[in-house]
C-alpha positions in Angstrom: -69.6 197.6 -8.6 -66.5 196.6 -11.0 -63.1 196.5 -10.5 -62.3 198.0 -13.9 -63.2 201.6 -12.1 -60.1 202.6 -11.1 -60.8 203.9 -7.9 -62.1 200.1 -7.1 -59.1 198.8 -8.1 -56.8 201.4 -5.4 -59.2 200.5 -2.8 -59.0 196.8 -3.4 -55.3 197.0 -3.7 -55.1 199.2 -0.4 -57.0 196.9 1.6 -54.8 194.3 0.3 -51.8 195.9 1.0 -53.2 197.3 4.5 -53.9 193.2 5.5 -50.7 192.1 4.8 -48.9 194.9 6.9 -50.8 194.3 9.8 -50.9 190.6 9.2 -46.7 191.0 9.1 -46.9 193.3 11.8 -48.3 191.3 14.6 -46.7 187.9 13.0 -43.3 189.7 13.9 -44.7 190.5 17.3 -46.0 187.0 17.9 -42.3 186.0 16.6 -41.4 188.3 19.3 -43.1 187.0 22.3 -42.5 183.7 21.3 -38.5 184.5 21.9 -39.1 186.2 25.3 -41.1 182.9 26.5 -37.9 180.9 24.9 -35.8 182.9 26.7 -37.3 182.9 30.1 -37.7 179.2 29.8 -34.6 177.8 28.6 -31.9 180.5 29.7 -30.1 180.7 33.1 -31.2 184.4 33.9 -27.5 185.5 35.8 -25.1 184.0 33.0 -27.7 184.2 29.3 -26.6 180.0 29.3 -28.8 177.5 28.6 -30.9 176.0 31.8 -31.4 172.8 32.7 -34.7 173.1 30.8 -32.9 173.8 27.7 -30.9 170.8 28.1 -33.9 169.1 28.6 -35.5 170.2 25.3 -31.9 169.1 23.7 -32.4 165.9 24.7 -36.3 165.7 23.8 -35.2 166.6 20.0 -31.8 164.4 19.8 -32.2 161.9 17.4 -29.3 159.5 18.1 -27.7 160.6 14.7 -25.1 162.6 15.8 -22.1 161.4 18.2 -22.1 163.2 21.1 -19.0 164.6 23.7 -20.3 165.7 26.9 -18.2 167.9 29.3 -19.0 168.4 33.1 -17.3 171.7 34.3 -17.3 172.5 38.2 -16.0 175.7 39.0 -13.2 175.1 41.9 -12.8 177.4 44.8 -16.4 179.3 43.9 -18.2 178.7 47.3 -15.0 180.6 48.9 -15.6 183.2 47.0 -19.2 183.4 48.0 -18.2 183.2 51.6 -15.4 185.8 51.3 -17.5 188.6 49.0 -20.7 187.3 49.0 -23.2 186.0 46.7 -23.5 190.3 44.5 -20.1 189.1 43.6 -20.3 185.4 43.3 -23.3 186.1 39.9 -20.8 188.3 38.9 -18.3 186.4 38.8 -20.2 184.0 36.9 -21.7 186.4 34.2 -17.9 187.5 33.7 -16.9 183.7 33.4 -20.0 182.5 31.3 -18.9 185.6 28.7 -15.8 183.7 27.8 -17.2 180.7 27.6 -19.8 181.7 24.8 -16.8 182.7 22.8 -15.0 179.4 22.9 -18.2 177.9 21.5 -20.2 177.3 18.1 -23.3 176.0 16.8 -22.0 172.8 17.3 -20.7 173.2 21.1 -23.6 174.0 23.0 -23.1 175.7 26.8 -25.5 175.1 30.0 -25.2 176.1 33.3 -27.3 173.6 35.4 -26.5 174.4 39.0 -24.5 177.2 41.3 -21.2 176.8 40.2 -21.7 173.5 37.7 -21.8 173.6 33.8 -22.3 171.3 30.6 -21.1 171.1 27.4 -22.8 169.2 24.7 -20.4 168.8 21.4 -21.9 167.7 18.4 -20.1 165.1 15.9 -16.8 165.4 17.7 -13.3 164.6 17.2 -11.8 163.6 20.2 -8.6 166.1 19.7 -11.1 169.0 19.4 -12.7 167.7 22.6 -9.9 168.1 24.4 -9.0 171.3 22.7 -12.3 172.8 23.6 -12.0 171.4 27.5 -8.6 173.2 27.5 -9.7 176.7 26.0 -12.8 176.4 28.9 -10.1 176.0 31.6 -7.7 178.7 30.4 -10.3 181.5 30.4 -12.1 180.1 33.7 -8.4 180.7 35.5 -7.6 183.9 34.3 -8.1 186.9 36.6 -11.9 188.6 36.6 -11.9 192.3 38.1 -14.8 192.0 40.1 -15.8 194.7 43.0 -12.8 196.7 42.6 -10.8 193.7 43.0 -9.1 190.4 40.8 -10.5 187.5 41.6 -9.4 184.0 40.5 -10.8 180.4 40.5 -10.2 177.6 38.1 -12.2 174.7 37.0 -12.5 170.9 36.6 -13.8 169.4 33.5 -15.2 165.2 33.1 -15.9 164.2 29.9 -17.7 161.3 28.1 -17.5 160.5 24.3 -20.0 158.3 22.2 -21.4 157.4 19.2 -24.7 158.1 17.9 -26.3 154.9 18.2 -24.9 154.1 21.3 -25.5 157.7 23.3 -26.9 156.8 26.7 -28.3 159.7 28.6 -28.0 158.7 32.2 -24.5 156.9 31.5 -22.8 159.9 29.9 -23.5 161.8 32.8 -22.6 159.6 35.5 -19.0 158.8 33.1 -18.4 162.8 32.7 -19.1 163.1 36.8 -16.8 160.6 37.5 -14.2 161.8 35.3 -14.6 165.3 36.3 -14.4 164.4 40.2 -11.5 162.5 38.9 -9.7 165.6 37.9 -10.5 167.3 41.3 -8.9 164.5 43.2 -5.5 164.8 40.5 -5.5 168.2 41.7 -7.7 170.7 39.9 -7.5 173.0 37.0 -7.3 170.0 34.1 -9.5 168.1 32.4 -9.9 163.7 32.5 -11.1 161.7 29.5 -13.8 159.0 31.0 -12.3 156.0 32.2 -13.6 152.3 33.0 -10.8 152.5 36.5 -12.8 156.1 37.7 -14.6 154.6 40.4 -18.6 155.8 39.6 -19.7 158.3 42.2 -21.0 161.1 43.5 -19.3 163.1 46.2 -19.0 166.3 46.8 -15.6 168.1 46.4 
């Protein structure tokens, strides 16, 4: 057999062409699958946010390089909701919240919810103005009216937030700053944001 036939040659060509379809065909698919898993994994399944496991793979892949801005948001008022219209309306409240708060954030501001009514934001190479810009955009579309179960329903948020530099980015300590500072907020009255400070006392109550 020689491949200067030219029948050879379509049939080698086919088979070459048939490979690389199928070859493409169930790389897409694997591509696929491999999305769904990331999405069942890392992504809250009532709002689309990243999980707590997303923010753990953050961390796993954060290479100190960048300076980093964390915000701790805790929706106020939410468990009244939940006691007044019950839980149905409580999710949607949050999918509703969570819609708007995709839209005040980029590549660069990255949004997890990691408990009932609790949420993160990570910011990437900050500037401390558009920290505080960001905090206040989250706020103003947390507090506006959501039409939920043929009726509006409000609640507003607080918001702690911790700022450092690359080298210096501590985990556990940003955390336990943004906490403070966020609790911080509650006790000024609600519905603002509070830039970490060394006189927040350190704790962990609940509001």
């Amino acid at each position: 057999m020689t491949f200067t036939n030219p029948i050879y040659m379509y049939l080698f060509w086919g088979i070459i062409i048939t490979v690389l379809i199928v070859g493409a065909f169930y790389i897409r698919k694997l591509r696929s699958e491999r999305a769904k898993l990331y999405e069942l994994a890392y992504r809250d399944p009532v709002t689309g946010l990243l999980n707590r496991h997303g923010l753990d793979f953050f961390w796993s892949v954060y290479k100190k390089k960048e300076n980093l801005a964390l915000l701790s948001l805790d929706l106020d008022q939410f468990k009244e909701v939940n006691d007044t219209y019950g839980h149905q309306a409580g999710d949607q409240l949050l999918r509703e919240i969570s819609k708007h708060l995709k839209q005040v954030t980029n590549k660069n501001q990255l949004a997890y919810r990691i408990g009932g009514d609790e949420f993160l934001f990570i910011m990437k190479n900050f500037d401390a103005n558009k920290v505080e810009i960001l905090a206040g955009l989250i706020l103003d579309n947390i507090s506006r009216p959501y039409y939920i179960q043929g009726r509006d329903i409000s609640v507003t948020g607080s918001i702690g937030i911790s700022m450092s530099q690359g080298a210096k980015v501590d985990r556990t300590k940003m955390f336990k700053e943004a906490d403070a500072a966020m609790y911080h907020a509650k006790r000024l009255g609600k519905n603002r944001y509070c830039v970490f400070s060394n006189n927040y006392k350190d704790n962990s109550e609940s509001e």
